[in-house]
C-alpha positions in Angstrom: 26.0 -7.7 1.2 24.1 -6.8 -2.2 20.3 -5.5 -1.3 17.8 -5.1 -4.1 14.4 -3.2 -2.4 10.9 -4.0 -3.1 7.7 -1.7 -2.3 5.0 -4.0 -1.7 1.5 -4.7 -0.2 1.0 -8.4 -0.8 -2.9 -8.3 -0.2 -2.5 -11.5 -0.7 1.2 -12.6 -1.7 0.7 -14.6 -5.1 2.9 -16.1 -7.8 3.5 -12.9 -9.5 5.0 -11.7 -6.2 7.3 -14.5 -6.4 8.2 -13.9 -10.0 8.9 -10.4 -9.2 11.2 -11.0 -6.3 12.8 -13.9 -8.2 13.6 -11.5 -10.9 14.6 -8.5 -8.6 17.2 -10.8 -7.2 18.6 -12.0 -10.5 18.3 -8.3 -11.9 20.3 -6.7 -8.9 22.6 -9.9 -8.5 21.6 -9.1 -4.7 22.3 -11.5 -1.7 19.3 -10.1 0.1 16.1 -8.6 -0.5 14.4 -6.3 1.7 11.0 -5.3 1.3 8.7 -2.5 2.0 5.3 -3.6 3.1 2.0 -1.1 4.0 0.4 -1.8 7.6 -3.2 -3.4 8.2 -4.4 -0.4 5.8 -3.6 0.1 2.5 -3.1 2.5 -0.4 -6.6 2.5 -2.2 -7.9 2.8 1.0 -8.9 -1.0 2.1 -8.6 -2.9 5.3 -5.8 -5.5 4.0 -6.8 -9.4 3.7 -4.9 -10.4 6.8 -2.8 -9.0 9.4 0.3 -7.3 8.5 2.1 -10.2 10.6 0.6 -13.2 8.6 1.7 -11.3 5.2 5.2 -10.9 6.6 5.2 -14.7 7.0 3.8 -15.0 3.6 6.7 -12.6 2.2 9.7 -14.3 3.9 8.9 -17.5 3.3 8.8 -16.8 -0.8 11.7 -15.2 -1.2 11.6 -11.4 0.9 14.4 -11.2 4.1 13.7 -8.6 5.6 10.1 -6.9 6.1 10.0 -3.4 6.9 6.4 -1.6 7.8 5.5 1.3 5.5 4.1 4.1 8.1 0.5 4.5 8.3 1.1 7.9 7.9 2.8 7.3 3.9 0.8 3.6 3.5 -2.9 4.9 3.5 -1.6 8.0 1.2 -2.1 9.1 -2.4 0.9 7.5 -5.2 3.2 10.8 -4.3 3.6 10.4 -0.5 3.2 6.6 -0.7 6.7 6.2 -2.7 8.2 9.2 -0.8 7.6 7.0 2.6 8.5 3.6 1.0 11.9 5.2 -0.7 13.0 7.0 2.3 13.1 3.6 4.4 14.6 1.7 1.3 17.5 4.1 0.9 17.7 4.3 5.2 18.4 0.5 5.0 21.8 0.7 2.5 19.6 -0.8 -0.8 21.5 -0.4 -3.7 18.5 -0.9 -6.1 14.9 0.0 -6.2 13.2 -3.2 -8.1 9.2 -2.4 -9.2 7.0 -4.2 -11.3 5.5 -2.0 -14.6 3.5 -2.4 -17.3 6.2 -0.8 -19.6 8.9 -3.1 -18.1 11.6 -0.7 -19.4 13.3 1.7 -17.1 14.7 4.3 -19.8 10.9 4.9 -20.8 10.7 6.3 -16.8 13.5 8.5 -16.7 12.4 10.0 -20.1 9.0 10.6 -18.7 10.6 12.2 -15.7 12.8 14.7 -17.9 9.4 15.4 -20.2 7.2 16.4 -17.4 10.2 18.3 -15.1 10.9 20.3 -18.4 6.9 21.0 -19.1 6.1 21.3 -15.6 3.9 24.2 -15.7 1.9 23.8 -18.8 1.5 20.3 -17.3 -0.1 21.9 -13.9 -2.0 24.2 -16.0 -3.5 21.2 -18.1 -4.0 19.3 -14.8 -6.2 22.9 -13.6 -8.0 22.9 -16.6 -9.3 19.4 -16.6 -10.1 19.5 -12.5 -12.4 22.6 -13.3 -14.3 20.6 -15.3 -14.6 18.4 -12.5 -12.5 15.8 -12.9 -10.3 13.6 -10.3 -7.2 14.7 -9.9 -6.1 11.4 -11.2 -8.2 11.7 -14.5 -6.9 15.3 -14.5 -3.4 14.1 -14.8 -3.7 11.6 -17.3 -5.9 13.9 -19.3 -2.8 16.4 -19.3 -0.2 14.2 -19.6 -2.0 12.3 -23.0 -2.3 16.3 -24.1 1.5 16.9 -23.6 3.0 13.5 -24.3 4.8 13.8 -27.8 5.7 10.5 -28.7 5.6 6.6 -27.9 8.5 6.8 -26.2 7.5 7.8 -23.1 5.3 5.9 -20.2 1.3 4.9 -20.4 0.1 6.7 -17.2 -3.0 5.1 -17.2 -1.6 1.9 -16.0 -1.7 1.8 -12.5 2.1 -0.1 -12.2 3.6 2.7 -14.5 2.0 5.5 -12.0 3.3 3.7 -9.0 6.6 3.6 -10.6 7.0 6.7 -12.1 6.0 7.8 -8.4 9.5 5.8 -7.1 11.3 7.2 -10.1 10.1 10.6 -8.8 11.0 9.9 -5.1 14.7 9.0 -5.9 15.3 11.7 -8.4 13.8 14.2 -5.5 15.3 12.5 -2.3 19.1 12.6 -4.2 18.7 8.6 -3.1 22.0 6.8 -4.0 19.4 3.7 -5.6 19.6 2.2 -8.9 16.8 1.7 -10.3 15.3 -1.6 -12.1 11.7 -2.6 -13.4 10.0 -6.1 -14.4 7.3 -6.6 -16.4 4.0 -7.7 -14.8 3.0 -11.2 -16.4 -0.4 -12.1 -17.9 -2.6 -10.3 -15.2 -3.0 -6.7 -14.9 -2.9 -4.9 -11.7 -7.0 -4.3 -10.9 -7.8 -7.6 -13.0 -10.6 -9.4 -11.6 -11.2 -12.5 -13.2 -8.7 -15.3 -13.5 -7.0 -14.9 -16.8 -4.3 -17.5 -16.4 -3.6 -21.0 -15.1 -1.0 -19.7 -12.5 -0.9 -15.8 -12.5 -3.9 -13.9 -11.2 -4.0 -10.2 -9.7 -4.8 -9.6 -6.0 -7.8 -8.0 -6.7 -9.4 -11.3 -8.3 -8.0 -13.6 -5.6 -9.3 -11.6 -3.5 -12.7 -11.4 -5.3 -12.9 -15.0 -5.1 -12.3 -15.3 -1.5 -15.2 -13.4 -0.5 -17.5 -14.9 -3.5 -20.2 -17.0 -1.8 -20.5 -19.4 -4.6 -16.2 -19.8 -4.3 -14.3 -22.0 -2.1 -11.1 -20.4 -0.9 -9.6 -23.7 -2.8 -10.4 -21.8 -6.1 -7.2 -19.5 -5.4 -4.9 -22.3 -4.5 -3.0 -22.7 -7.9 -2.3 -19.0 -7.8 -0.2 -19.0 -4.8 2.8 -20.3 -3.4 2.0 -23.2 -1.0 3.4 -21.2 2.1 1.1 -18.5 1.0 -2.2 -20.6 0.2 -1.2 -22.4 3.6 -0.8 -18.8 5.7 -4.5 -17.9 4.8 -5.7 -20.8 6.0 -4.1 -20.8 9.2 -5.7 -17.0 9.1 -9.3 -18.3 8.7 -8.9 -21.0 11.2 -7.3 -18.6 13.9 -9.4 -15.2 13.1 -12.5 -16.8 11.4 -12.7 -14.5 8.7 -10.6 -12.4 5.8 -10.9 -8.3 6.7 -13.2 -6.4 4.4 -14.5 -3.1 4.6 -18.2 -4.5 5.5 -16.5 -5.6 8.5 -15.4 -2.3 9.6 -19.1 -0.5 8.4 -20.7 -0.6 12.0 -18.1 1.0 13.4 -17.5 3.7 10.6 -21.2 3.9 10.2 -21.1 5.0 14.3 -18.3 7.5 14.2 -20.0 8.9 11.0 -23.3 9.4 12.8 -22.3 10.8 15.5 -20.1 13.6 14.2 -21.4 16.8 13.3 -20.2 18.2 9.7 -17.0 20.1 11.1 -15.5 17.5 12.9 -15.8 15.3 10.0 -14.5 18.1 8.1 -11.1 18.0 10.0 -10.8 14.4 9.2 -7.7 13.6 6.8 -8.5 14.1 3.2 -12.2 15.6 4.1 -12.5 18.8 2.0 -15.1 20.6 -0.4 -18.4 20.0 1.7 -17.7 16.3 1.3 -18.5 15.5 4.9 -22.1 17.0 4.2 -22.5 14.3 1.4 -20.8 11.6 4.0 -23.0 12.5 6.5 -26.1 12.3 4.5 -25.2 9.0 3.0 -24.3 6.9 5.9 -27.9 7.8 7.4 -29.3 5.9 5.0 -26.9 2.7 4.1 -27.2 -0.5 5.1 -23.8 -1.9 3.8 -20.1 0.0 2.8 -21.0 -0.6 -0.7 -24.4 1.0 -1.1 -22.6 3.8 1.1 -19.5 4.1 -1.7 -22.0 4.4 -4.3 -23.8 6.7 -2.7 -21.0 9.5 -1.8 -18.9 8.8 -5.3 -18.8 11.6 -7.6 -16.7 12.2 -10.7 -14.7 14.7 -8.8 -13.8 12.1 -6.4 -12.3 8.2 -7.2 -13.3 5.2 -5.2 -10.0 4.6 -4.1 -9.5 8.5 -2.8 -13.0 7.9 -0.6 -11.8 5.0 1.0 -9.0 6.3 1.9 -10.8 9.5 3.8 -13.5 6.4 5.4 -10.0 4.7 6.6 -8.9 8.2 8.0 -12.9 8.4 9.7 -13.1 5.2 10.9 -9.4 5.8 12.7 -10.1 9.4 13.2 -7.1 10.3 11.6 -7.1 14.3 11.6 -5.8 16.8 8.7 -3.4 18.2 11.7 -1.9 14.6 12.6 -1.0 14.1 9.1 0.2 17.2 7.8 2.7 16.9 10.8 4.4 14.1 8.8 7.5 14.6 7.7 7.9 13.7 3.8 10.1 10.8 4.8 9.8 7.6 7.6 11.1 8.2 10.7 12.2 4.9 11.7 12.8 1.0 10.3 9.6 -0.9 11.8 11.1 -4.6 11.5 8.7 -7.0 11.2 10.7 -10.2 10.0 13.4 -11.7 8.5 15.4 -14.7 7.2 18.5 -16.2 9.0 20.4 -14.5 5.5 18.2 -10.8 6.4 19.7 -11.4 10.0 22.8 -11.2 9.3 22.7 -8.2 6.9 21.3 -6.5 9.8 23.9 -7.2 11.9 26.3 -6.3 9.5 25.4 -2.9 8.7 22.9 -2.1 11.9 25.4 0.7 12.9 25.3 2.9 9.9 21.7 2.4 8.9 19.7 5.7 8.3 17.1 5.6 10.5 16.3 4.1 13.5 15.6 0.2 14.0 12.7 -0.7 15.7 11.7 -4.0 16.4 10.0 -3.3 19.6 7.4 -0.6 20.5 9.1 1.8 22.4 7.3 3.0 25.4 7.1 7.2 24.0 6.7 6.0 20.0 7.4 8.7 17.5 4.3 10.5 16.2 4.4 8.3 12.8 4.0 5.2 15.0 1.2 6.5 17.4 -0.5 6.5 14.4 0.1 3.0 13.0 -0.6 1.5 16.9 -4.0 3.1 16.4 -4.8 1.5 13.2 -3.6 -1.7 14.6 -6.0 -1.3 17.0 -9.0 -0.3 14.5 -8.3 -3.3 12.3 -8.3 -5.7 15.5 -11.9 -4.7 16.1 -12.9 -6.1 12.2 -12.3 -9.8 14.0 -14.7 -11.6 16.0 -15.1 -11.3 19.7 -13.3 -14.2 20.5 -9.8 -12.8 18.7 -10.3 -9.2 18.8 -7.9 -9.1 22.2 -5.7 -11.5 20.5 -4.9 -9.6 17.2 -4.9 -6.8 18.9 -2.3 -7.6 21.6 0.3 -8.3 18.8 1.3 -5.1 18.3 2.6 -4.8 21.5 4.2 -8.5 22.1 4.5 -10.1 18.4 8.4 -9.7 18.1 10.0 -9.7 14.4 9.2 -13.3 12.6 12.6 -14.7 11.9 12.0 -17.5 8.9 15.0 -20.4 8.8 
């Protein structure tokens, strides 16, 4: 059986998701698709919509069939480890293609950007050290460089976040020797971070989930956007947890474990570093909200996304020595659904898949998955009292979804 892989969030699953899966299947002329999907916390560093369970349902029901969890250890990580996880459990589980979404929507532009930068490699760090000691992001130092170095219009835009992501993948399976093709679509009408509606049918996440938590907007403003299945998941979310997850429902509780840590334990906290915690500390003593609180610690040295990511490592107290630990790749195939069609792939080729499959907690998990039980339990607390227990008790007994 043909399997085309997919590296997704789906914060929430929307009509460009479905486009993109449409297409990867036609591109790949695959029988199954199998998807890659980040836990309850994501990449820039956000609390996702809904559970990692309810976007499995949204996934297989529009055209994924199998879900695989991305680690928390690669899922809450910057664009380098993030692909590095997700690649590793695509090429584990037999894919024979890599299918992501780009702004560039042409494949050859990747692997020519890849050959540039591998054969300019060090006056492309030393550009990048130039522009971070003027105190730049690391980001905004690499796009600096790269703009410096890139010789023609031939090669990638690297300041679209799709192209980064992918060059990222591109990266991962030139570096892991993966066995992967590799294919690209082009993103349609909305860009990644868009957030206004700028089409009848395709919006980003970001805007759809903009909306959502707008108090003027009712969550029937989104509806056209979305598959049915997927419109119908989140409200079947609201109704059963009473709320969508945002980082302002988290801000008590990383407010307290702020507070009440001195500067050096925050400064063993996972992607703490230059006397940031002294600027943490300070700020949460005087915020009411997360937001006021990001606007208070950003800096031009650091992005928004890069911060959030350090408060999800806070809030989960997530140390620099847990997470250097990691290995580069997954450990294991975390199975969190699957179609009747992703079923029988499974069983087809369960014997000579990579890694192991896990589709039930073991009772000694490996140290990649201690770490995703513990978020799990972080992001149960973001619920009200009365499904806190509930959510929370899913990791443990919520087997795989299986989708007819």
């Amino acid at each position: 059986m043909n399997a085309v892989g997919v590296i997704v969030e789906y914060n929430p699953f929307h009509n460009g998701h479905a486009f993109h899966l449409e297409q990867a299947k036609i591109l790949a002329d695959a029988e199954v698709v199998i998807a890659v999907m980040s836990g309850n916390f994501l990449q820039r560093g956000e609390p996702a919509l809904v559970s990692k369970w309810k976007r499995t349902e949204m996934a297989l029901k529009a055209g994924a069939d199998i879900v695989f969890e991305l680690p928390y250890a690669f899922a809450t990580q910057q664009a380098t480890t993030f692909a590095s996880g997700a690649v590793s459990i695509l090429e584990a589980a037999r894919c024979r293609f890599l299918c992501f979404g780009s702004e560039s929507g042409s494949i050859d532009s990747f692997k020519r950007t890849l050959a540039f930068l591998n054969n300019n490699n060090e006056l492309y760090q030393n550009r990048v050290k130039y522009y971070i000691d003027l105190g730049n992001s690391y980001p905004k130092a690499s796009s600096l460089a790269y703009t410096d170095l890139s010789p023609d219009e031939q090669l990638l835009d690297l300041t679209k976040p799709n192209n980064i992501l992918g060059y990222q993948y591109v990266k991962a399976v030139k570096r892991q020797n993966a066995s992967m093709k590799l294919l690209t679509v082009s993103r349609k009408n909305a860009d990644y971070h868009d957030p206004h509606f700028s089409s009848e049918t395709i919006a980003s996440a970001t805007s759809i989930r903009k909306a959502l938590f707008a108090e003027k907007e009712k969550i029937t403003s989104v509806q056209q956007y979305m598959p049915k299945t997927s419109y119908q998941a989140l409200l079947e979310y609201k109704a059963e947890f009473g709320l969508f997850h945002d980082w302002e429902n988290y801000w008590p509780y990383l407010k307290y474990r702020i507070i009440q840590s001195n500067p050096e334990e925050l400064r063993n906290m996972y992607e703490i570093e230059e006397g940031l915690e002294n600027r943490i500390l300070a700020s949460a003593l005087v915020s009411n909200d997360f937001n006021q609180f990001m606007n208070k610690i950003k800096t031009k040295r650091y992005t928004w996304t890069r911060l959030q990511r350090a408060c999800v490592h806070i809030l989960t107290n997530t140390k620099k020595a847990e997470m250097d630990a990691q290995m580069t790749q997954a450990a294991y195939l975390r199975l969190l659904g699957m179609t009747m069609k992703g079923r029988q792939y499974l069983n087809k080729y369960k014997s000579s898949l990579e890694l192991p499959l896990i589709s039930k907690l073991p009772s000694e998990p490996h140290s990649q998955l201690s770490l995703d039980i513990k978020a799990s339990r972080i992001y149960a607390i973001g619920t009200n009292k009365d499904s806190q227990q509930r959510l929370l008790e899913m990791e443990f007994k919520q087997p795989p979804i299986i989708i007819n």
